[in-house]
C-alpha positions as CSV (number, residue, x, y, z in Angstrom):
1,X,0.0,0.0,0.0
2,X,1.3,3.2,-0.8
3,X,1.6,5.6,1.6
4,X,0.9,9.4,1.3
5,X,3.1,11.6,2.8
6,X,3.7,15.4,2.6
7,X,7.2,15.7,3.7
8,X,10.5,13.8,3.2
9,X,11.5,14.0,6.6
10,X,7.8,12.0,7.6
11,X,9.2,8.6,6.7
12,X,10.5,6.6,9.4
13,X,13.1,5.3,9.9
14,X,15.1,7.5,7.6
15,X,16.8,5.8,4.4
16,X,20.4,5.2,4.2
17,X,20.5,7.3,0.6
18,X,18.6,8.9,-1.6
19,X,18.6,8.4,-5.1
20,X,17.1,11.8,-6.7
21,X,15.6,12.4,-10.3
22,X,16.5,16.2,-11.3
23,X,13.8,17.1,-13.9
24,X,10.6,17.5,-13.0
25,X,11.5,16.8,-9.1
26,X,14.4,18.9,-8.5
27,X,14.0,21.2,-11.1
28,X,12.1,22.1,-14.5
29,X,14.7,23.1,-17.0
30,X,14.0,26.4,-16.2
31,X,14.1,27.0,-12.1
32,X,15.0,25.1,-9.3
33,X,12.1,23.8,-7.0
34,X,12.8,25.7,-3.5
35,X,11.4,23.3,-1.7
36,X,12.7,20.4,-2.8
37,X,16.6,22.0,-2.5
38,X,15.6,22.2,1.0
39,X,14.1,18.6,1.6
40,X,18.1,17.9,0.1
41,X,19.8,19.9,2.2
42,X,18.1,19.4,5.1
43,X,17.7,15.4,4.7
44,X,21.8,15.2,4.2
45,X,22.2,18.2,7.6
46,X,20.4,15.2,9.1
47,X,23.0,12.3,8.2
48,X,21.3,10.8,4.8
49,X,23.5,10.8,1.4
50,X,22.0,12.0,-1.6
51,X,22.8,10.6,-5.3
52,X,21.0,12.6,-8.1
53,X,20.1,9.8,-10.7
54,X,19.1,11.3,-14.1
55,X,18.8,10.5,-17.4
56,X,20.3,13.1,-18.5
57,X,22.2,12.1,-21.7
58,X,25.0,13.7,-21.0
59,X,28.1,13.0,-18.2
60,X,27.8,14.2,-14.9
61,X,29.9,17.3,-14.7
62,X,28.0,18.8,-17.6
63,X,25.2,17.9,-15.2
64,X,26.6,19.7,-12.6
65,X,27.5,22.6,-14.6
66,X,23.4,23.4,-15.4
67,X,22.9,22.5,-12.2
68,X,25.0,25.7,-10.8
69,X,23.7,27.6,-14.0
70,X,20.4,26.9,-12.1
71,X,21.8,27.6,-9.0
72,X,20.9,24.5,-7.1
73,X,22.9,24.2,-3.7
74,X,26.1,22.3,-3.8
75,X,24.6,21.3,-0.1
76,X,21.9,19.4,-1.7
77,X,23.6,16.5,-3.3
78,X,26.9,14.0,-2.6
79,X,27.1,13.2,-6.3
80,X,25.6,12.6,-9.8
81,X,25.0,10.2,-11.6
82,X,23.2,10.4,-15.2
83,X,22.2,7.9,-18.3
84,X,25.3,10.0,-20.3
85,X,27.7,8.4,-18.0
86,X,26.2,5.2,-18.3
87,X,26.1,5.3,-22.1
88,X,29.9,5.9,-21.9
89,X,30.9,3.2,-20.2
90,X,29.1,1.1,-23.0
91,X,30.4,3.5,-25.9
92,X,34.1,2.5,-24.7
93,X,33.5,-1.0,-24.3
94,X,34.1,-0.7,-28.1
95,X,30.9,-3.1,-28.7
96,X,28.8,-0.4,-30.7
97,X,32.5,0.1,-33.1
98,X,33.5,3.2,-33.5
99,X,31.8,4.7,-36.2
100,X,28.0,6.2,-35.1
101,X,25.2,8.0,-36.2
102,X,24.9,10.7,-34.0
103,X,21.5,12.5,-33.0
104,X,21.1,14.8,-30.4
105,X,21.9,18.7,-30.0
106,X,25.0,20.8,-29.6
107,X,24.3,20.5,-25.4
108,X,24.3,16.9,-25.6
109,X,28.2,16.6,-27.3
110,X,30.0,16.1,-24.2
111,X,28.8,12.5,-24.6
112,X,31.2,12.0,-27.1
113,X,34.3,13.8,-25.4
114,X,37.0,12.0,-24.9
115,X,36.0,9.1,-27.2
116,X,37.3,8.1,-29.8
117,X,34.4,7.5,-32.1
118,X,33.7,9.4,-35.9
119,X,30.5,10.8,-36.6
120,X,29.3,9.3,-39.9
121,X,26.4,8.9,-41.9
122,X,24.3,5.5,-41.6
123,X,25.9,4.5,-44.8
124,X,29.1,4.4,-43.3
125,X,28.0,3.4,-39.5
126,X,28.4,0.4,-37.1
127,X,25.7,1.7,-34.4
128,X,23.4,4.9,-34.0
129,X,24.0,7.2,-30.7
130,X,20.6,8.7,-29.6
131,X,20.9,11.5,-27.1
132,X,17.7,13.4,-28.3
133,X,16.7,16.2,-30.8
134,X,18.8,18.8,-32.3
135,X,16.0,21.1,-31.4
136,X,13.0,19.6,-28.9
137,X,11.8,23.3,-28.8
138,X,10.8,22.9,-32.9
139,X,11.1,19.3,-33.9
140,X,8.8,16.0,-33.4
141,X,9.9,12.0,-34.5
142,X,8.5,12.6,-38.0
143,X,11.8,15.1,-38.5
144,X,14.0,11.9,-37.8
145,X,11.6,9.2,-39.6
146,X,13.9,9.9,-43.4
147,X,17.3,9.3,-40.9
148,X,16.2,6.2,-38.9
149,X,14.5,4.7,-41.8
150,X,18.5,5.0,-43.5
151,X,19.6,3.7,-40.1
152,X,17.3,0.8,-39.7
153,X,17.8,0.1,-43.6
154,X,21.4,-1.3,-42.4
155,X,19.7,-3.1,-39.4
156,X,22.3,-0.5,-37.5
157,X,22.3,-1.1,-33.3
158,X,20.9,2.0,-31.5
159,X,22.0,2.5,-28.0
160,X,19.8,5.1,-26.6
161,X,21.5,7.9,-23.8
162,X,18.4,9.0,-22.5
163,X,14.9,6.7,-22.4
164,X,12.8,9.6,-21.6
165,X,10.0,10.2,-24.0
166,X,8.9,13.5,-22.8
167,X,10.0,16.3,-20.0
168,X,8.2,18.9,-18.8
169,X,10.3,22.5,-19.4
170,X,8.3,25.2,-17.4
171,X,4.9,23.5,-17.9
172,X,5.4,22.7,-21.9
173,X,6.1,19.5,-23.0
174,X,9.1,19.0,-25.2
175,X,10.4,15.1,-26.6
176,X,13.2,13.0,-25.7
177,X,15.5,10.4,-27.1
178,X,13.3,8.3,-25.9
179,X,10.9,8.8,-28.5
180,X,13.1,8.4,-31.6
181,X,14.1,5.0,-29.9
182,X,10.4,4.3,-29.3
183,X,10.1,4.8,-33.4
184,X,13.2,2.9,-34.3
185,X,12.1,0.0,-32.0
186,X,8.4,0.0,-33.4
187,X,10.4,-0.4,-36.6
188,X,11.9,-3.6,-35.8
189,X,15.3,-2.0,-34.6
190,X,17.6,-3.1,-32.1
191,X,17.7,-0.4,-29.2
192,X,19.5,-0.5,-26.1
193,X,19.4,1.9,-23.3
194,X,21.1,2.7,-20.5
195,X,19.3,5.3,-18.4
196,X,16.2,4.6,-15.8
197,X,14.7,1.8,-15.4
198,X,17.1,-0.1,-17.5
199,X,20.0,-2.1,-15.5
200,X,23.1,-0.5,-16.0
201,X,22.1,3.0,-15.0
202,X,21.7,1.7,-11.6
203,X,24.1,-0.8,-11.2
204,X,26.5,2.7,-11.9
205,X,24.7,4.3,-9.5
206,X,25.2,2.1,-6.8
207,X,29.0,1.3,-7.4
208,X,28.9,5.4,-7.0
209,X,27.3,5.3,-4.1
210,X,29.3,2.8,-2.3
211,X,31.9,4.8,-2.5
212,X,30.0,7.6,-0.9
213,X,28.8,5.9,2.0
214,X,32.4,4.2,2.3
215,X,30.3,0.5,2.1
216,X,28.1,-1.7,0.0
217,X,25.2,0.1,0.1
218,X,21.9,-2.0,1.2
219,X,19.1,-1.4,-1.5
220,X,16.5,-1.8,1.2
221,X,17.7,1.1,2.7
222,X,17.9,4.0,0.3
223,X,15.0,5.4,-1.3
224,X,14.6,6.2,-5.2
225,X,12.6,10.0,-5.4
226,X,11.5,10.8,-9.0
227,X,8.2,11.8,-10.9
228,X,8.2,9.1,-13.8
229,X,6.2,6.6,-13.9
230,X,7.9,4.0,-16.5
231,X,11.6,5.1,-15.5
232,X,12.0,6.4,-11.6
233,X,9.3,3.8,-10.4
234,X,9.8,0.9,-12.3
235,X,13.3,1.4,-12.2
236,X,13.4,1.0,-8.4
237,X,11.4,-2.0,-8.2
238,X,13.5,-3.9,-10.8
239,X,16.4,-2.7,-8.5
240,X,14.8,-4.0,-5.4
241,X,14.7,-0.1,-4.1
242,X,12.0,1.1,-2.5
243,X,10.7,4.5,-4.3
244,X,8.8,7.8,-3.5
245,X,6.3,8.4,-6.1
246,X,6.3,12.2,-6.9
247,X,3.0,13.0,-8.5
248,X,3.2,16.5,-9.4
249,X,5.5,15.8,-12.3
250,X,4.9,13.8,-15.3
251,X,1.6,12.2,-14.1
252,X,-0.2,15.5,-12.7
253,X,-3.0,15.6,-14.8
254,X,-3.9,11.9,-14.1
255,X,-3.4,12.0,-10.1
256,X,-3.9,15.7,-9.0
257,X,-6.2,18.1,-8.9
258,X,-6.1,21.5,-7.3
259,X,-2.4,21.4,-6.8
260,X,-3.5,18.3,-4.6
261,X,-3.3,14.1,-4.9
262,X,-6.7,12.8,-5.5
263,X,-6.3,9.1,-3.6
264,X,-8.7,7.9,-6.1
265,X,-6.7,8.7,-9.2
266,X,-3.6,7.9,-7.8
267,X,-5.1,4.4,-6.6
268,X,-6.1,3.5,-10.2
269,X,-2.9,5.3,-12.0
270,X,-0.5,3.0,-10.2
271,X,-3.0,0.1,-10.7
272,X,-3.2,0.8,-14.3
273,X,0.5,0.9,-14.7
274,X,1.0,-2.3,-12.2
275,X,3.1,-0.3,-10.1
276,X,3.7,-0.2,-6.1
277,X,5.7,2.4,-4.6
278,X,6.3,2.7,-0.7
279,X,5.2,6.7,-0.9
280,X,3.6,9.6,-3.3
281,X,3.8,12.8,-2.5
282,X,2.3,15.9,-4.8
283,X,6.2,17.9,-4.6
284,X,9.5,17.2,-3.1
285,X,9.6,19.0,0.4
């Protein structure tokens, strides 16, 4: 049964670690949530360790970097960890060759840094990199369908850096790589991701956060925060995490109303989506 709660500091006994979405929970592109800094700062003041999980498609200290841009607290967070990292790791396993399609936007090239891949077209690929749109402010999946159908013409691996399908950037929605993987997998592609609620972003996340808390950590005791259904949620349970279920994110319209969680809705959103986690709250406090 999930439990409501209003504040982070209501749930007894208090987890280990937290592992923190940004977007949506944290922040919205454009602001940082006050309140939710807070909750941070005053949940690690108290003891706890906090790990922002994203899936971000790019490496942490580019994450870091928007996050000062932003000017979330240093206090607020331990470490990062995001999808981009994740997808690195597999990038220099040299499996996906070294020769890629790559789409996604100037912001998202510090993916590639360091690497030593070549940009190519599909006729000349081993594998397509998908870290989003070159422009999710203008374009949709049917801007991509002429370059994936090229891609999926030479039955060309995909490994997506970010699973999202959608964010929310100050209350207007705007696609993800996610989507142009959904497409390419609809297609009969091969797509492999990395970020939430996929394996290896979490397997990352907890090597990082051993080395936080200075032991193994024990997944029974931390506590996954995000607002996605399909990626924060699901991802924890796969994991064996327990998760806090923020509703005033991606499922708003489906489990709020008034600026507060309907039980009703919420009860038949997680049903719907078979999903059980430990506590919902409407905003990170």
């Amino acid at each position: 049964m999930t439990r409501l709660i209003s504040r982070l500091s209501e749930i007894p006994p208090a987890p280990q670690a937290l592992l923190c979405d940004l977007w949506g929970v944290l922040h919205d592109g454009l602001r940082v949530f006050p309140a939710a800094a807070e909750a941070l700062v005053s949940y690690r003041a108290r003891g706890g360790k906090v790990l922002l999980l994203t899936n971000a498609p790019r490496p942490a200290p580019s994450v870091i970097a928007q996050l000062e841009a932003l000017g979330a607290p240093r206090e607020a967070y331990d470490g990062v960890v995001s999808s981009g990292d994740a997808t690195r790791a597999e990038l220099d396993s040299g499996r996906w060759g070294r020769r890629v399609v790559f789409i996604g936007a100037e912001k998202d090239e510090p993916l590639l840094e360091g690497l030593p891949l070549e940009r190519v077209a599909p006729e000349a690929a081993e594998s397509v990199l998908c870290a989003g749109f070159a422009d999710d402010a203008s374009e949709t999946v049917a801007d991509y369908v002429e370059l994936l159908t090229r891609c999926r013409a030479r039955n060309l691996p995909m490994l997506c850096a970010n699973p999202d399908l959608l964010i929310h950037r100050g209350g207007r929605e705007v696609p993800c790589a996610g989507a142009l993987a959904d497409w390419y997998a609809r297609e009969g592609g091969e797509v492999v991701f990395t970020g939430k609620p996929h394996r290896p972003i979490y397997d990352l996340a907890l090597k990082r956060l051993g080395e936080i808390l200075g032991e193994a950590p024990d997944p029974a005791r931390i506590l996954a925060v995000g607002d996605g259904p399909a990626t924060d949620v699901l991802g924890a349970a796969q994991a064996g995490i327990p998760a806090l279920f923020v509703t005033g994110g991606i499922a708003v319209q489906e489990t709020m109303r008034d600026g507060e969680i309907r039980p009703d809705l919420l009860e038949a959103f997680l049903k719907r989506h078979d999903l059980a986690p430990a506590f919902a709250m409407a905003h990170l406090a």
